[in-house]
KOLGUTOR-125380 format. One record per residue (C-alpha): residue in three letters; x, y, z. Coordinates in steps of 0.2 Angstrom, whole numbers, always signed. Layout:
ala;X;Y;Z .
...
***
This chain:
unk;+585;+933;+290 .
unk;+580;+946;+280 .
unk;+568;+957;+289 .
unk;+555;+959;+273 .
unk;+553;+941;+274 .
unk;+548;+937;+291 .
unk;+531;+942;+290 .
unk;+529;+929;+276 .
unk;+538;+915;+288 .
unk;+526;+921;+301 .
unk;+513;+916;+290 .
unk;+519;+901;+284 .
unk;+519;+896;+303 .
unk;+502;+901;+308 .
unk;+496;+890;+292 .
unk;+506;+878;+296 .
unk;+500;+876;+315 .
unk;+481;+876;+312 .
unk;+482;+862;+296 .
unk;+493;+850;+303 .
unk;+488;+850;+322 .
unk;+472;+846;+317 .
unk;+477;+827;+314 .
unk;+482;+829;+333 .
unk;+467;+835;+341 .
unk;+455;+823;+335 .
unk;+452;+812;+348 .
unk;+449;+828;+358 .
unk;+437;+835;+345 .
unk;+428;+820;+342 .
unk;+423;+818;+362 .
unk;+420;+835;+363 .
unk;+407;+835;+350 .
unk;+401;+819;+351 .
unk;+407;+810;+334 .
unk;+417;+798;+331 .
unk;+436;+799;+326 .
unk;+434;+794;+308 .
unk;+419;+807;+306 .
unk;+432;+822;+313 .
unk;+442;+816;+300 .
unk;+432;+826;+289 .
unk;+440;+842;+296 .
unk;+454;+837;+287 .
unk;+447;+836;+271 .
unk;+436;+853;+273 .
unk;+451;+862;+275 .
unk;+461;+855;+260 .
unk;+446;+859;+250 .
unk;+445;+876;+256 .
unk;+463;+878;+252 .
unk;+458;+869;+231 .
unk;+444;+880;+231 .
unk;+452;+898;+237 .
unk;+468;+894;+229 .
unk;+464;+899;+212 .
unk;+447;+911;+215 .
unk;+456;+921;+228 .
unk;+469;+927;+218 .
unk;+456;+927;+203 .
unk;+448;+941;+213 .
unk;+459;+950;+220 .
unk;+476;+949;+208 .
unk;+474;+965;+201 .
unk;+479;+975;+221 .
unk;+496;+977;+227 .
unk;+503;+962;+235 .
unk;+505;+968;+253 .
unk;+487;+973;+253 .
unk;+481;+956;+246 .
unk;+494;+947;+259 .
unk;+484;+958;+272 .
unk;+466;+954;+266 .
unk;+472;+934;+268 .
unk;+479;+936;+284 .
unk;+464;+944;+290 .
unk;+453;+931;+283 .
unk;+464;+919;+292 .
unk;+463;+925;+308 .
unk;+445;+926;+307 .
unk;+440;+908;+301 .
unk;+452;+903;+315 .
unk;+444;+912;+329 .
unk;+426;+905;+323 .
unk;+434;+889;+322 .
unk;+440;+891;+340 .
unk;+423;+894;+347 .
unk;+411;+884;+334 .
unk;+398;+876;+346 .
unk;+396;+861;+332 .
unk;+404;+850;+321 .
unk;+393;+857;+306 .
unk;+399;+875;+312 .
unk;+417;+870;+314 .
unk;+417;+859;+295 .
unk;+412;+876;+289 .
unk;+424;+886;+300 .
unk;+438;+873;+290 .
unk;+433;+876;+274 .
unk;+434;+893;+276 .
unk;+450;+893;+286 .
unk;+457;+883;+270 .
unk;+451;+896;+258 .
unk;+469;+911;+261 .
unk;+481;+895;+264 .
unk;+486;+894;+245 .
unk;+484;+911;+239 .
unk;+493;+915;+253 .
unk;+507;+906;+248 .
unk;+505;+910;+232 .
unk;+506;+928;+232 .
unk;+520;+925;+246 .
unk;+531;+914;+233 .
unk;+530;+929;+220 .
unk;+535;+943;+233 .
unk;+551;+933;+239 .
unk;+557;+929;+225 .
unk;+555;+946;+219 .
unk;+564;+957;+234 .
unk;+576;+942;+235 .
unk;+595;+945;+232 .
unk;+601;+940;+216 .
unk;+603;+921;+211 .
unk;+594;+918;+229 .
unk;+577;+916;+223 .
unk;+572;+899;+228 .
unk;+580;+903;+248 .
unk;+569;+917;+248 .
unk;+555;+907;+246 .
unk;+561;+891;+258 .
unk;+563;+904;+270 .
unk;+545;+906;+267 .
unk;+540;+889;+269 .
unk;+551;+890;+284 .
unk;+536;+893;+294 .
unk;+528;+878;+290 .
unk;+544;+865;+295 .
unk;+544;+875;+314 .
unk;+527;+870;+314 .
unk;+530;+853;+314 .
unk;+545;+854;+327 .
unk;+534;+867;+340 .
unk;+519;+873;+335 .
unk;+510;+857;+331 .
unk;+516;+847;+348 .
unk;+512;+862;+358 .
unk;+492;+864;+350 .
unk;+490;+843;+352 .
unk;+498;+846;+369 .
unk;+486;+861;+374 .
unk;+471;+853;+367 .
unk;+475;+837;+376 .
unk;+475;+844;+392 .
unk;+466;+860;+393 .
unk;+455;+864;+376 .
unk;+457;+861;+357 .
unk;+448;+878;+358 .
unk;+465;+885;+366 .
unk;+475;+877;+350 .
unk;+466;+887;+338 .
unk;+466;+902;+350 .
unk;+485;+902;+346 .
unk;+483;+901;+331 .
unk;+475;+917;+331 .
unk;+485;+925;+341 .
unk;+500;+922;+327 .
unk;+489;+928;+314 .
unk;+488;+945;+322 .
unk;+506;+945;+328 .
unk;+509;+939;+308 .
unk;+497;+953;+301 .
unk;+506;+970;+313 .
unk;+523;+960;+303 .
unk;+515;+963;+288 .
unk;+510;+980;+290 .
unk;+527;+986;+296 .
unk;+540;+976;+285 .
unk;+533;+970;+271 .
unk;+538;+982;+256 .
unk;+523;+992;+249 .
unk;+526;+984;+232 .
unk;+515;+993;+218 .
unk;+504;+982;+206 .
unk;+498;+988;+187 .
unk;+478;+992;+185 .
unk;+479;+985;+169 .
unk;+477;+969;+172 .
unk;+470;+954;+160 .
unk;+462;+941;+169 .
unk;+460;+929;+153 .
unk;+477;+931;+149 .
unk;+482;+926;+164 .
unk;+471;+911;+165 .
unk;+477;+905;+145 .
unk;+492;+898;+158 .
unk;+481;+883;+157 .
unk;+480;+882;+141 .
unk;+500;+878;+143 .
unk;+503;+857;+141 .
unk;+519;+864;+154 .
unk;+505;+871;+167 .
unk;+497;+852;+170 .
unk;+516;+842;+168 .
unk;+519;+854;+182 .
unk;+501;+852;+193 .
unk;+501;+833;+190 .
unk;+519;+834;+196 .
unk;+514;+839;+211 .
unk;+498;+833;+214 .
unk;+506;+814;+211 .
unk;+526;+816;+218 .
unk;+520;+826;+234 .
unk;+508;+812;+238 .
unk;+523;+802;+241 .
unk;+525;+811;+259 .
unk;+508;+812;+264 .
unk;+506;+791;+261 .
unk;+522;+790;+274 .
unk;+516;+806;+286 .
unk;+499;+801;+286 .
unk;+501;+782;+296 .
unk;+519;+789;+304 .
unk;+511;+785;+320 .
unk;+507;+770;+319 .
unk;+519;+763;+309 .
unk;+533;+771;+323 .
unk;+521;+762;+335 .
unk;+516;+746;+330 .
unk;+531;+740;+319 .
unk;+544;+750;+325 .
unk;+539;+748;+345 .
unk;+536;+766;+350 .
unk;+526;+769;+365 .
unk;+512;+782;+359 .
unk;+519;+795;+371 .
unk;+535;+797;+361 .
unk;+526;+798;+345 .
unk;+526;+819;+349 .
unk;+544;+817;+350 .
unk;+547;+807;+334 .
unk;+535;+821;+323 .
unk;+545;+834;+330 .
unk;+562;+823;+325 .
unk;+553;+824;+306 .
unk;+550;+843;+308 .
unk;+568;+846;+311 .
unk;+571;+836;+294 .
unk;+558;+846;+285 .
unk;+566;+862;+291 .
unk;+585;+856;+286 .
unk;+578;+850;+268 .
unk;+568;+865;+268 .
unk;+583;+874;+266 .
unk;+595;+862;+255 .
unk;+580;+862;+244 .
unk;+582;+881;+241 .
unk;+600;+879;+238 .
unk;+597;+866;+226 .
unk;+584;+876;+215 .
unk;+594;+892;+213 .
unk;+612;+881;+210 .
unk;+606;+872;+196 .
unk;+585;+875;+192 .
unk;+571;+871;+200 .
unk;+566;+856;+187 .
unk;+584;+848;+190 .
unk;+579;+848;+209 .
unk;+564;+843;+207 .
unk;+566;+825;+198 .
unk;+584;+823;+209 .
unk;+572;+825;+224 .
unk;+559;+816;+221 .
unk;+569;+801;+213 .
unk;+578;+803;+232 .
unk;+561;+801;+238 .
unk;+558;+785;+230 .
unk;+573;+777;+239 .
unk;+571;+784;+256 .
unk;+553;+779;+256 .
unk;+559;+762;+250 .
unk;+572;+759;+265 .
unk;+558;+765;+278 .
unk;+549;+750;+271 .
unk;+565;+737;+276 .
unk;+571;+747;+292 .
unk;+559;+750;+300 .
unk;+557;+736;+311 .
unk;+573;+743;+319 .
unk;+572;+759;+331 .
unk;+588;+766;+329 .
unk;+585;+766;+308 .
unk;+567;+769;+308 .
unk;+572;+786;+319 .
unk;+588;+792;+307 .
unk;+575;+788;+291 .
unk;+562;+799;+298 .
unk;+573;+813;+298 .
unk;+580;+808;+282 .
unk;+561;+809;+276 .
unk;+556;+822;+283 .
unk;+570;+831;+273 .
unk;+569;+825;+257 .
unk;+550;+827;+257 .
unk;+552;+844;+263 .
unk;+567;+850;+250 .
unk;+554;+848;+236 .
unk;+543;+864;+244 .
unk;+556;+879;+235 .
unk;+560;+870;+220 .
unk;+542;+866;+214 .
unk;+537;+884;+219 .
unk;+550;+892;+210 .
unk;+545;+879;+195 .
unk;+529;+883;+194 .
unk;+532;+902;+193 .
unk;+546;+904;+181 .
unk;+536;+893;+169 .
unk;+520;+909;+172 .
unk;+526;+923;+165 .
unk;+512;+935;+167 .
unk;+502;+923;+178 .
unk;+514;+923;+192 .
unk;+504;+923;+208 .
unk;+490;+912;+200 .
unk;+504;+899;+194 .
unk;+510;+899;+210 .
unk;+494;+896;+222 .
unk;+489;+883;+210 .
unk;+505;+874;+214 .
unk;+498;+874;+232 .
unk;+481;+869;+227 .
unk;+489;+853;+219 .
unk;+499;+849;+234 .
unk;+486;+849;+245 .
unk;+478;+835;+232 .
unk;+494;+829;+236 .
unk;+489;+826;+253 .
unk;+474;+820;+249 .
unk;+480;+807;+235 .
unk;+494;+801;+246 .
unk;+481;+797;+262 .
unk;+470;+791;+250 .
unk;+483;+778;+241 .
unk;+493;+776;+255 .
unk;+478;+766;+265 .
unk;+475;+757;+252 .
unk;+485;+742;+258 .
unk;+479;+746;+275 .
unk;+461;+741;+270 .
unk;+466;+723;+261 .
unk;+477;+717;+278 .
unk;+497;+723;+276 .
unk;+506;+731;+289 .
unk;+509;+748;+291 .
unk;+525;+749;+281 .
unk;+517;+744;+265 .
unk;+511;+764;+262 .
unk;+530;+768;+261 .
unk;+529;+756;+244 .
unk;+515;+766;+237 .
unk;+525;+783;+239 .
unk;+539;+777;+233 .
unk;+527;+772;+217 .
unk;+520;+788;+219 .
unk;+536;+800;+220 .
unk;+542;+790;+204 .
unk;+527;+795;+194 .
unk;+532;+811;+198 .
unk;+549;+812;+196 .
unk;+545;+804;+178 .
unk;+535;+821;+174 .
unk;+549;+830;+179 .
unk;+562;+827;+168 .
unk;+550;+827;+152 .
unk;+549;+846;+159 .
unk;+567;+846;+159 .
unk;+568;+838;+144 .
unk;+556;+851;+136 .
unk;+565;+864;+142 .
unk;+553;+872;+155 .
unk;+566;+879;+168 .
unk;+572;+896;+165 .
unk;+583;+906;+177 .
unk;+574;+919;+186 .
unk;+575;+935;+182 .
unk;+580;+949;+193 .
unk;+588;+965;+187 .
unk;+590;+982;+196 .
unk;+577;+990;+191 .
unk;+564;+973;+197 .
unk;+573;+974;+213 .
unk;+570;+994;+216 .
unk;+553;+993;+211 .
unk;+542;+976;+208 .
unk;+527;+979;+197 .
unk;+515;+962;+198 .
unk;+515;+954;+181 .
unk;+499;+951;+172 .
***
């Protein structure tokens, strides 16, 4: 791996850790502050609202610095919501601890998405960026079962405390490897916000928003859909997440691949389209174990593919509004999650079983891949441009 980009993987991991091992620490939490289940659950959503709100604003306000120093600033506000969060002696305290730990997620990424793909090697983009989201995918294979393990039989408090702790680890990476890449001062904020203004812009955001919920209406009831239709014991649902990880770090890097072999709109569509079928065979398979445990691999990786193609999408189609393209690509896919949740318990309420979400993802994934090919057939993906004097020098664009 290329040493400038590890900090950025670091980050990805710590990101990764603290909003997904939430969904495993709410039986602890719930007891611990006397609430129920379904009323921690609103943890969930504080910190995907956190991550909707700062998205956009953060890079509103601070776009016009260079990026290491905004990478820094984010980091540093990462660690610190995460450490209140870590000793919040309510549930009020600790909503408000979420939202604010939400608030450097996207703009993390987003700023993150423009650097890689800036220092990468030529044609290699879209794997500079997967490398990125790297961190997230060994999330899901380590750094989730080890929180949920940790708050289940010491302290949630503990989980978060390591999630500090790779924060600080994340922001000395920063400070030593990351390239001191220069910004311009003259930079237009309206300009840059006339990306809006772009029919492309919200083909792209409902892309996302709509496709991507097509893995969270699947992820969200994996659990008991591995428990009560495939037969599971609940003890080897850790196991079976950490199997999905290992799909979401394998796609993860195909996906790359993919985006910078052909463009980032072609993989797009092809991947969600593939997500349509594989969320349509974990309907029918998974009453078998053997199937229901290659498909959740095979998931997992398709789901996951989609993280550098729509990045990459999303920034090439920005010019001058890179980083604020790119954290609202963030912003969407965390109303991705909350959609596909959302949708996916839909069928849930009115009495079918637990593979009846897979159905509504497939739907989902289809909407989505259908806004993706009118991008490709308006002609929205552009190779990326990287000449020498971009690699020697990167000046943000504004």
């Amino acid at each position: 791996m290329n040493k400038n980009l590890l900090p950025l993987t670091l980050g990805g991991l710590g990101i990764g850790i603290t909003e997904f091992v939430m969904m495993g620490l709410l039986p602890d939490i719930a007891k611990d502050l006397a609430v129920t289940i379904p009323q921690a659950g609103y943890l969930i959503s504080a910190y995907a609202l956190g991550v909707v709100i700062g998205a956009p604003l953060l890079i509103m306000i601070a776009g016009k610095y260079p990026p290491k120093k905004i990478l820094i600033a984010l980091m540093v506000m990462f660690t610190v919501f995460n450490a209140f969060s870590a000793f919040a002696p309510t549930f009020d305290t600790l909503f408000i601890a979420r939202l604010l730990s939400g608030l450097p997620h996207g703009a993390f990424f987003g700023v993150g998405s423009v650097v890689a793909s800036r220092i990468a090697e030529k044609g290699k983009a879209a794997q500079a960026v997967s490398l990125m989201f790297m961190g997230l995918t060994i999330a899901n294979i380590l750094g989730v079962p080890l929180g949920t393990f940790i708050g289940h039989n010491f302290s949630w408090r503990i989980s978060f405390a390591v999630v500090v702790f790779v924060g600080l680890v994340t922001l000395l990476s920063l400070k030593l490897w990351l390239p001191a890449l220069e910004a311009t001062k003259n930079r237009d904020l309206k300009s840059e916000l006339s990306f809006f203004k772009k029919r492309e812009a919200w083909i792209i955001i409902f892309m996302i928003s709509i496709g991507t919920g097509g893995l969270f209406t699947w992820y969200s009831y994996i659990a008991p859909l591995m428990t009560d239709v495939a037969g599971f014991s609940a003890g080897a649902v850790t196991y079976i997440l950490m199997l999905a990880g290992f799909g979401m770090l394998v796609g993860n890097y195909i996906g790359g691949i993919l985006a910078d072999k052909f463009s980032p709109a072609k993989a797009s569509a092809s991947l969600l389209l593939a997500m349509v079928v594989t969320l349509t065979i974990v309907h029918f398979v998974s009453f078998s174990q053997p199937l229901a445990l290659i498909m959740t691999f095979i998931t997992g990786a398709v789901s996951f593919a989609l993280a550098a193609p729509i990045q990459m999408l999303m920034i090439q189609s920005a010019k001058g509004s890179e980083m604020l393209a790119a954290s609202a690509s963030q912003a969407s896919f965390n109303i991705g999650n909350a959609l596909g949740a959302f949708f996916g318990g839909l069928p849930l309420v009115y009495g079918f079983d637990y593979t009846s979400p897979a159905y509504v993802g497939a739907a989902m994934a289809l909407i989505g891949a259908g806004f993706a090919f009118w991008l490709i057939k308006s002609n929205v993906s552009r190779p990326v441009v990287q000449d020498s004097e971009i690699k020697e020098k990167y000046v943000v664009m504004h």
